[in-house]
PyMOL Python script that loads the backbone (N, CA, C, O; Angstrom):
from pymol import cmd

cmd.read_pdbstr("""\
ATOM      1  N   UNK A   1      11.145  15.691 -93.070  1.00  0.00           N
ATOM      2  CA  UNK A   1      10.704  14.375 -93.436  1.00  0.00           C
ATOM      3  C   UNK A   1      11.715  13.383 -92.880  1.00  0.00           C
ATOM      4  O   UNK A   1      12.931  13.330 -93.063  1.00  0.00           O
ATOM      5  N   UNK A   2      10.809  12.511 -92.064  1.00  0.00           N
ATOM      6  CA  UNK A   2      11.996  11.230 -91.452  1.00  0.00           C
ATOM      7  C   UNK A   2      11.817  10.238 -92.643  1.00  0.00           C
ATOM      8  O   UNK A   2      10.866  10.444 -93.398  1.00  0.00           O
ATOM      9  N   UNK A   3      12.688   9.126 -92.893  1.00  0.00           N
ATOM     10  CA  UNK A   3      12.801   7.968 -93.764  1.00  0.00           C
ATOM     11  C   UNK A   3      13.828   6.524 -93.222  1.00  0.00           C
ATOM     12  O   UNK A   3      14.688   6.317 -92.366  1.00  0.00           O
ATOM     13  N   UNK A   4      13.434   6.088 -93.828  1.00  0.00           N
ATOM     14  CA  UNK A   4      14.462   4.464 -93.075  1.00  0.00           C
ATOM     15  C   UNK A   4      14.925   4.181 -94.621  1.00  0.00           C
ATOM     16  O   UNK A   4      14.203   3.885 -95.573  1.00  0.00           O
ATOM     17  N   UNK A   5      16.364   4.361 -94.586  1.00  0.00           N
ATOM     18  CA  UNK A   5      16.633   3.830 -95.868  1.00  0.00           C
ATOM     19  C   UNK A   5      17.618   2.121 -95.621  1.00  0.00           C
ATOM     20  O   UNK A   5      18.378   1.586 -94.813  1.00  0.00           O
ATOM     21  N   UNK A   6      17.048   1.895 -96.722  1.00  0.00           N
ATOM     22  CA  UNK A   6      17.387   0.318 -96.565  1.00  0.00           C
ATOM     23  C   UNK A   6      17.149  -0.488 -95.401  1.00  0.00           C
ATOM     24  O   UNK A   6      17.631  -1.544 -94.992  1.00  0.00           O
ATOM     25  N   UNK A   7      16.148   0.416 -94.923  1.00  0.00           N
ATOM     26  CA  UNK A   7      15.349  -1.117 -93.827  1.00  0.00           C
ATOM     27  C   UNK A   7      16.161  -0.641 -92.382  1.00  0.00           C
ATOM     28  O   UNK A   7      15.822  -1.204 -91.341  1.00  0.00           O
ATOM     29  N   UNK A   8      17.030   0.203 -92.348  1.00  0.00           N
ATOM     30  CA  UNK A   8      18.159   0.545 -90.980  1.00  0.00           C
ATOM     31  C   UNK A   8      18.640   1.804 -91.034  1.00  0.00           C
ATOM     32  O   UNK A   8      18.471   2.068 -89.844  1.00  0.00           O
ATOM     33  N   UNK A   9      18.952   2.457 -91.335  1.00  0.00           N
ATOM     34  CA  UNK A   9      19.289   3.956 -91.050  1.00  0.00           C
ATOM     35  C   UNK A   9      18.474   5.328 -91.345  1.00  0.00           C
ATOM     36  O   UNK A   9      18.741   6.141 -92.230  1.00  0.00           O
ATOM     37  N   UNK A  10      17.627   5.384 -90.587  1.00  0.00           N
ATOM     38  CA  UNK A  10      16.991   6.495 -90.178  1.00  0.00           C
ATOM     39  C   UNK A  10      17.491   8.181 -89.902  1.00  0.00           C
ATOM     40  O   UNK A  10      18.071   8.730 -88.965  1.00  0.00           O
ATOM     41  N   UNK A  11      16.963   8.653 -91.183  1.00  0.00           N
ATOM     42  CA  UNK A  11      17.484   9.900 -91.449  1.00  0.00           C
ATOM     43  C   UNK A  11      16.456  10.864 -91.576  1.00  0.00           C
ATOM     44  O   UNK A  11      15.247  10.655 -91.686  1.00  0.00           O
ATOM     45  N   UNK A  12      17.081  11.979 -91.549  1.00  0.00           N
ATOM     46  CA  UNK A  12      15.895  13.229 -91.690  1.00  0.00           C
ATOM     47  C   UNK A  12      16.351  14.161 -92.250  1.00  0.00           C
ATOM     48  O   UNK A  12      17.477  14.643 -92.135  1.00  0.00           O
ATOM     49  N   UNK A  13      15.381  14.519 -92.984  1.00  0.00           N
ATOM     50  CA  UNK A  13      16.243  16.067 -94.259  1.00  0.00           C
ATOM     51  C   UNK A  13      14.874  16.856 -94.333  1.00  0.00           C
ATOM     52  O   UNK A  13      13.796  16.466 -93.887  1.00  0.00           O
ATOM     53  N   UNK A  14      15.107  17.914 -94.916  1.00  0.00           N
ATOM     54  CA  UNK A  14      14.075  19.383 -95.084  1.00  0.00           C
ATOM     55  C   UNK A  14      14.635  19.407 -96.233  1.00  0.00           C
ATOM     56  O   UNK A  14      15.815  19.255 -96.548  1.00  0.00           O
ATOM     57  N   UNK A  15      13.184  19.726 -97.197  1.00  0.00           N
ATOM     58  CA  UNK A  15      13.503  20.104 -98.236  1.00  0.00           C
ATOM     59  C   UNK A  15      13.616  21.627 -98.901  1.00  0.00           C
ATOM     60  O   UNK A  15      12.540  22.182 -99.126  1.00  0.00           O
ATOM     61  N   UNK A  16      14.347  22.054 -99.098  1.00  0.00           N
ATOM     62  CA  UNK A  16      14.385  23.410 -98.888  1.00  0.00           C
ATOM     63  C   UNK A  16      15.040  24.154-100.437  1.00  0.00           C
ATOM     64  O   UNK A  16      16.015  23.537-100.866  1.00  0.00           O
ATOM     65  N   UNK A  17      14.701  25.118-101.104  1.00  0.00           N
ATOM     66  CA  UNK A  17      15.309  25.799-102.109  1.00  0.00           C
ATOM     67  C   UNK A  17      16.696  25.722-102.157  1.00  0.00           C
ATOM     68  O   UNK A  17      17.386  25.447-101.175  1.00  0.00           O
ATOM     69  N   UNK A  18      17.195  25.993-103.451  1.00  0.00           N
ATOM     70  CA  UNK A  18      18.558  25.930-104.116  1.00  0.00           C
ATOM     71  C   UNK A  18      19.572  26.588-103.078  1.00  0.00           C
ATOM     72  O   UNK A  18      20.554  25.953-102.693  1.00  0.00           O
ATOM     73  N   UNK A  19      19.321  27.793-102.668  1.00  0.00           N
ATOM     74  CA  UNK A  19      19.967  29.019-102.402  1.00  0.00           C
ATOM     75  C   UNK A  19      20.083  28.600-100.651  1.00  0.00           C
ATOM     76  O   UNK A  19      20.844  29.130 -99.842  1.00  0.00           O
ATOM     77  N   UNK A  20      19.045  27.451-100.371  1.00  0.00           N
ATOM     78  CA  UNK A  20      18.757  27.284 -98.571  1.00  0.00           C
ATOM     79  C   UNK A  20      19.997  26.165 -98.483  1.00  0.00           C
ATOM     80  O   UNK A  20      20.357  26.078 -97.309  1.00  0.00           O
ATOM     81  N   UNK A  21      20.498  25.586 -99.061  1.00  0.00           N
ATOM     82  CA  UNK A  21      21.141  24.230 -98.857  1.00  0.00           C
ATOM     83  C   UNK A  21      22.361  24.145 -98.115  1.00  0.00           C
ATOM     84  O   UNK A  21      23.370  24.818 -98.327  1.00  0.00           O
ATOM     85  N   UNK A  22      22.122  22.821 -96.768  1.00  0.00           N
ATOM     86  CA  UNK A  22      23.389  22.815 -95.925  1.00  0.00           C
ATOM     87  C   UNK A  22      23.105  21.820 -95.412  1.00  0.00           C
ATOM     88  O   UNK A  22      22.291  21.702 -94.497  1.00  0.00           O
ATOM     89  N   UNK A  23      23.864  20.779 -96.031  1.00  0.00           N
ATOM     90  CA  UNK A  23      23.965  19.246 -95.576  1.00  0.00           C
ATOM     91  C   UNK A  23      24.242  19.187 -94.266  1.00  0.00           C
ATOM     92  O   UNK A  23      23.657  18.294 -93.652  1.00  0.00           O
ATOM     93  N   UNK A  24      25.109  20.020 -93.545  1.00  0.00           N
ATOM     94  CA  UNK A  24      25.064  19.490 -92.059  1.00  0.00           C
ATOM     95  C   UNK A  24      23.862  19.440 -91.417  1.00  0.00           C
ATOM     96  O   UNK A  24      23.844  18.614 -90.504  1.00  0.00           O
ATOM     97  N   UNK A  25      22.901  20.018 -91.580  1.00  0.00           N
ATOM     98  CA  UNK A  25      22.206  20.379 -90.645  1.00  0.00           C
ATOM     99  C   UNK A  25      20.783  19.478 -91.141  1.00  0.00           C
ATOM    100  O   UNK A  25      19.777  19.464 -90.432  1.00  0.00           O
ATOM    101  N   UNK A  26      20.854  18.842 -92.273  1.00  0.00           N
ATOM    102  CA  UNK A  26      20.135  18.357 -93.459  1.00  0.00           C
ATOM    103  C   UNK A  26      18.775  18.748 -94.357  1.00  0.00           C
ATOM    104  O   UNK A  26      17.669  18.214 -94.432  1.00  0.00           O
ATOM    105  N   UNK A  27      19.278  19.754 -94.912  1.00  0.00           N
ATOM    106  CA  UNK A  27      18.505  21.045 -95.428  1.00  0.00           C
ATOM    107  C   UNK A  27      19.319  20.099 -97.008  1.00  0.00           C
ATOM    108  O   UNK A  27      20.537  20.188 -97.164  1.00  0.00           O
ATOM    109  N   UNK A  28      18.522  19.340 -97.935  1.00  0.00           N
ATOM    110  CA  UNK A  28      18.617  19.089 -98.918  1.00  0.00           C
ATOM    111  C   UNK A  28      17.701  20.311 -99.985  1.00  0.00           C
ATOM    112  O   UNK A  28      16.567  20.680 -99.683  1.00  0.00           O
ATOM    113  N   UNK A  29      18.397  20.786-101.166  1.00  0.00           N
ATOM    114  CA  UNK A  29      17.715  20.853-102.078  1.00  0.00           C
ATOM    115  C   UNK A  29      16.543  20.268-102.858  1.00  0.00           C
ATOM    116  O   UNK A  29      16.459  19.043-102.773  1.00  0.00           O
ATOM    117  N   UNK A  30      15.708  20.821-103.530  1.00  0.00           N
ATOM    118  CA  UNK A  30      13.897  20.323-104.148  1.00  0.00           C
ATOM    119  C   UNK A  30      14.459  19.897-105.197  1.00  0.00           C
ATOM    120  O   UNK A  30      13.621  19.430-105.968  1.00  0.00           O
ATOM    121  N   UNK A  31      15.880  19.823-105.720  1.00  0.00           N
ATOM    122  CA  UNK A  31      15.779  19.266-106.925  1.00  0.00           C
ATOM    123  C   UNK A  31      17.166  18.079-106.889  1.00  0.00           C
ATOM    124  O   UNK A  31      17.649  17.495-107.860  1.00  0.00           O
ATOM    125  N   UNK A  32      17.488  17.999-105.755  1.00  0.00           N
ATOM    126  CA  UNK A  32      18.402  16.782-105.200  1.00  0.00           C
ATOM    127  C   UNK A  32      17.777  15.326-105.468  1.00  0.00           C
ATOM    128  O   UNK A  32      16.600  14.964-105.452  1.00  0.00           O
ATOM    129  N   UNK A  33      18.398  14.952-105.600  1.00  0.00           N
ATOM    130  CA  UNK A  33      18.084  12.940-105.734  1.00  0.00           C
ATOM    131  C   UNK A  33      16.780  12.925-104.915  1.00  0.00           C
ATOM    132  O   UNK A  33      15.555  13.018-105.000  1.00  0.00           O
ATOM    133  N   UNK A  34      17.500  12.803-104.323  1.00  0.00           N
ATOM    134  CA  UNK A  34      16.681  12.420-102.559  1.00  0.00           C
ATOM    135  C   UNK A  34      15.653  13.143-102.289  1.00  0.00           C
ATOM    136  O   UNK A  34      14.838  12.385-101.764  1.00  0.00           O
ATOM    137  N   UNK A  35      15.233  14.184-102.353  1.00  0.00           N
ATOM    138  CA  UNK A  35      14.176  15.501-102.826  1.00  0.00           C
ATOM    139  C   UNK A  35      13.194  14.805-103.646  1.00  0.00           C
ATOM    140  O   UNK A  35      12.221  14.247-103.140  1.00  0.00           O
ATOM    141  N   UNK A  36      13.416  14.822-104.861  1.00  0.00           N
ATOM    142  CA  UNK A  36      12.861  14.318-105.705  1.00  0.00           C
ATOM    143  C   UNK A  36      12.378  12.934-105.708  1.00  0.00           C
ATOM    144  O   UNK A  36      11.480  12.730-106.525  1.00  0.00           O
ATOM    145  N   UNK A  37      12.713  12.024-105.064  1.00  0.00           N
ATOM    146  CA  UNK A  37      12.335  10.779-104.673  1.00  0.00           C
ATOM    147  C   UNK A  37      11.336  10.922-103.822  1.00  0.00           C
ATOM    148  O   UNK A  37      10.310  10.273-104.023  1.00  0.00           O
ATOM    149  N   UNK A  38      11.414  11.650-102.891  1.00  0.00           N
ATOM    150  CA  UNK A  38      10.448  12.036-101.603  1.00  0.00           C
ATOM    151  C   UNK A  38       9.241  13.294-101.555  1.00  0.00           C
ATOM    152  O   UNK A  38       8.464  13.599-100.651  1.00  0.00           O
ATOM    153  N   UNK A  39       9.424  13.828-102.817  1.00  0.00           N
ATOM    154  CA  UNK A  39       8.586  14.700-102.853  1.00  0.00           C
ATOM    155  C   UNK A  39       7.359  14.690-102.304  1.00  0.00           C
ATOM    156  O   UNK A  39       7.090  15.225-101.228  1.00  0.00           O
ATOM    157  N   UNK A  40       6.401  13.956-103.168  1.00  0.00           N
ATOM    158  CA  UNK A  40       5.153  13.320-103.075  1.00  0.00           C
ATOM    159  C   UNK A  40       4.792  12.046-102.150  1.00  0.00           C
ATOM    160  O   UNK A  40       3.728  11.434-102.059  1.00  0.00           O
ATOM    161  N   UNK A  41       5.953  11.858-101.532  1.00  0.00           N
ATOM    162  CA  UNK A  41       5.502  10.697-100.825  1.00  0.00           C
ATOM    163  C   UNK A  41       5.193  11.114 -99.325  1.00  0.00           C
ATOM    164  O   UNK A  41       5.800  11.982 -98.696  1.00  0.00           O
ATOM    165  N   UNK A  42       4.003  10.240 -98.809  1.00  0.00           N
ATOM    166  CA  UNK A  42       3.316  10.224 -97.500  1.00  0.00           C
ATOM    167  C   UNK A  42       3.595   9.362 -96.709  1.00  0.00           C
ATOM    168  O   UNK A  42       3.912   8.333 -97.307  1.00  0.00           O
ATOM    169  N   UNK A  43       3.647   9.241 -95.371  1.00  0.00           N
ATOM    170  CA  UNK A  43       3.794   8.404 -94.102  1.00  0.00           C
ATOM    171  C   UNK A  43       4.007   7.123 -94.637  1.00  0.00           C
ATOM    172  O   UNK A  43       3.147   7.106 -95.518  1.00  0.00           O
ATOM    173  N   UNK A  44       4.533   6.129 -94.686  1.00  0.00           N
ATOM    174  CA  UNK A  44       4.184   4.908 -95.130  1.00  0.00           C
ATOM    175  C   UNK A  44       4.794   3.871 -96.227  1.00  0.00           C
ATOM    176  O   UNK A  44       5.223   2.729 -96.391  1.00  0.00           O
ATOM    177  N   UNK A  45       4.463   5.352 -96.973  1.00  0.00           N
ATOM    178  CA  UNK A  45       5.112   4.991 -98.366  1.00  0.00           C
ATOM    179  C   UNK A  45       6.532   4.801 -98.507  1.00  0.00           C
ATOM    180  O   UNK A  45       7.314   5.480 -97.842  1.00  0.00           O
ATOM    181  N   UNK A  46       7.110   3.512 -99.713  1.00  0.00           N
ATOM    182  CA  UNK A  46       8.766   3.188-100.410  1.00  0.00           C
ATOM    183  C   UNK A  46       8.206   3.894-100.908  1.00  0.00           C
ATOM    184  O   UNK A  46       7.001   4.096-101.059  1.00  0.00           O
ATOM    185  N   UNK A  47       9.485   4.554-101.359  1.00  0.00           N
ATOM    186  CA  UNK A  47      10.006   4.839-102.777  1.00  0.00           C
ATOM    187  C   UNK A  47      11.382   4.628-102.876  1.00  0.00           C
ATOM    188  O   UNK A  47      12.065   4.584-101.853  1.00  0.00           O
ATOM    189  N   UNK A  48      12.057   4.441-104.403  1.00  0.00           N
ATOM    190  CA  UNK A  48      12.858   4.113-104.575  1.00  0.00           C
ATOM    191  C   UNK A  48      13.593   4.921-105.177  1.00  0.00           C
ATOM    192  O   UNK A  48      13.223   5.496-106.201  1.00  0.00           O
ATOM    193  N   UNK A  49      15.203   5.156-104.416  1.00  0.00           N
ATOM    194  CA  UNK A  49      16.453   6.130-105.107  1.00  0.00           C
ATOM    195  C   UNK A  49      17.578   5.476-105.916  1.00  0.00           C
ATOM    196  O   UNK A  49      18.265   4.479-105.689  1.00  0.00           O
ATOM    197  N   UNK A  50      17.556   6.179-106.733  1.00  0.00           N
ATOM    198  CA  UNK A  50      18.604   5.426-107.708  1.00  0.00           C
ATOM    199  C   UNK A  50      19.738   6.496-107.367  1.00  0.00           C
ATOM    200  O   UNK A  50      19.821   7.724-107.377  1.00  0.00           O
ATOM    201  N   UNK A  51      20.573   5.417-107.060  1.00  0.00           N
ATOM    202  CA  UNK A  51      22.577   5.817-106.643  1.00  0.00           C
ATOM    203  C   UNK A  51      23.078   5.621-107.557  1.00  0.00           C
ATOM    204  O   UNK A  51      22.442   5.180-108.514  1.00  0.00           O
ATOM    205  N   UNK A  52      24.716   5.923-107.649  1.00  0.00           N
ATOM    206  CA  UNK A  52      25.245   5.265-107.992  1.00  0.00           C
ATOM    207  C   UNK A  52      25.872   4.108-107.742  1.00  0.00           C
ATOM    208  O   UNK A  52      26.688   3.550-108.475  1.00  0.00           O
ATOM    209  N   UNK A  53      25.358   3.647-106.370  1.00  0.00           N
ATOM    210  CA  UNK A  53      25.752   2.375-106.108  1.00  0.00           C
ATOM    211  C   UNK A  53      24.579   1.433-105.947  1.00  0.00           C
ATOM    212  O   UNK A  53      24.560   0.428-105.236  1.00  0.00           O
ATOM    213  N   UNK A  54      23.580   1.912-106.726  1.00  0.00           N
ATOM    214  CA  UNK A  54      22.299   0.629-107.182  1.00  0.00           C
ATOM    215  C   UNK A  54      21.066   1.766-106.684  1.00  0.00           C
ATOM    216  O   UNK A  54      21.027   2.997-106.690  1.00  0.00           O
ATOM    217  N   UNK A  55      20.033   0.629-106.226  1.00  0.00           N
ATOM    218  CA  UNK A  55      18.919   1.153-105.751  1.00  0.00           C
ATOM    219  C   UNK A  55      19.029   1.050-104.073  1.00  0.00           C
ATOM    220  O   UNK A  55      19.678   0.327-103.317  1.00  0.00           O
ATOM    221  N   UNK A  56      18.078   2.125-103.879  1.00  0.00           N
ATOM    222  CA  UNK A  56      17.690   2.458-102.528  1.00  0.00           C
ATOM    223  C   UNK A  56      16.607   2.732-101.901  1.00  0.00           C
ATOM    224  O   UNK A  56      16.258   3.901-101.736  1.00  0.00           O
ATOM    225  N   UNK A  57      16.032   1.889-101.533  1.00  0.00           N
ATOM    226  CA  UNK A  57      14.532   2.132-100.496  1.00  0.00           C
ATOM    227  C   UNK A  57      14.411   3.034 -99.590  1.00  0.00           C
ATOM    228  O   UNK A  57      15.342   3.173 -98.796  1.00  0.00           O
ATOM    229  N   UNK A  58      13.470   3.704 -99.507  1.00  0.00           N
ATOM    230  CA  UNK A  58      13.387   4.528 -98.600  1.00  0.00           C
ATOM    231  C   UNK A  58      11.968   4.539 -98.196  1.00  0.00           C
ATOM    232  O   UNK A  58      11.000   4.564 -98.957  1.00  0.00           O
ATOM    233  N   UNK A  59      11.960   4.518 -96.858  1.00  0.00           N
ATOM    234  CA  UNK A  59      10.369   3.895 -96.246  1.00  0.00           C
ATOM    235  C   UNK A  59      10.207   5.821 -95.323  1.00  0.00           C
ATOM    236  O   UNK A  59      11.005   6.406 -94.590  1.00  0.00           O
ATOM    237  N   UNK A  60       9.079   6.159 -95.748  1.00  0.00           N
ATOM    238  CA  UNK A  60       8.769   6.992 -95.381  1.00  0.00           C
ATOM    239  C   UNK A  60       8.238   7.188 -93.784  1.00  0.00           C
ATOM    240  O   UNK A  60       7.015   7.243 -93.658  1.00  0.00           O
ATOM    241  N   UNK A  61       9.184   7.315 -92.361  1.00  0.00           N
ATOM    242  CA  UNK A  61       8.515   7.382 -91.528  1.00  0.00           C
ATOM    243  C   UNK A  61       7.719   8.534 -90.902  1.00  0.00           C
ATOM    244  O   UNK A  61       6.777   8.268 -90.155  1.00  0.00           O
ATOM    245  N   UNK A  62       8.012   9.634 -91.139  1.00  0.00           N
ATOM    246  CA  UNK A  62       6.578  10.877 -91.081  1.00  0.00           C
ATOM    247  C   UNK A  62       7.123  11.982 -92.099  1.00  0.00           C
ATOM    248  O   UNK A  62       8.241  11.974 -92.615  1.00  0.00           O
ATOM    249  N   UNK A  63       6.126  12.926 -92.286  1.00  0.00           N
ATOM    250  CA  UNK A  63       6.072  14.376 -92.782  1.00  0.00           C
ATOM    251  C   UNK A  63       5.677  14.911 -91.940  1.00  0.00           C
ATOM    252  O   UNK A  63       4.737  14.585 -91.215  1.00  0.00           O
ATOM    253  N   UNK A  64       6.586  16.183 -91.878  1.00  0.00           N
ATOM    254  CA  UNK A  64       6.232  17.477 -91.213  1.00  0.00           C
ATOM    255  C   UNK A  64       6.350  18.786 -92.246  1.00  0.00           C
ATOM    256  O   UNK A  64       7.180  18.912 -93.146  1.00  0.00           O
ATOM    257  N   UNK A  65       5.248  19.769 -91.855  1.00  0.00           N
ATOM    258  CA  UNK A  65       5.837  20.849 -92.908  1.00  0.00           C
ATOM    259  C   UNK A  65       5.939  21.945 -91.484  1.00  0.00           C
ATOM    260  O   UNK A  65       5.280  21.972 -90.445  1.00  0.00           O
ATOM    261  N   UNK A  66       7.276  22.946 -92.071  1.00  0.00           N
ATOM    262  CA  UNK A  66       7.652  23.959 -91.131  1.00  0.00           C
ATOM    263  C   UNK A  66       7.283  25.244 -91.971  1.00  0.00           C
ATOM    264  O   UNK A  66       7.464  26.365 -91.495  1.00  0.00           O
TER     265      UNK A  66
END
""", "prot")
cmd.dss("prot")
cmd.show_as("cartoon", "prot")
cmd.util.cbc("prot")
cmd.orient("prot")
């Protein structure tokens, strides 16, 4: 899944089981912040992550499933 968070930095993570997880490569956990924010969301769609340094938009730019 690609995303634009805060309107400028364009990132990409896989969401992947507990036991799969390795931030370098950006293999987030299903039950991570960021996971969980993005679960359900499709092409298009904000949703919003709560940090600890406030809120965070995240604009959904595609899904892929592998």
């Amino acid at each position: 899944m690609t995303y634009l968070r805060n309107g400028d930095g364009e990132e990409t993570v896989r969401i992947v089981g507990v036991d799969e997880v390795d931030p370098a490569h950006g293999c987030v956990s299903w039950v991570s912040p960021v996971a969980r924010a993005l679960l359900k969301a499709r092409t298009g769609d904000v949703v919003t992550l709560r940090t600890p340094a406030g809120l965070d938009e995240l604009e959904v730019l595609s899904v892929s499933y592998e």
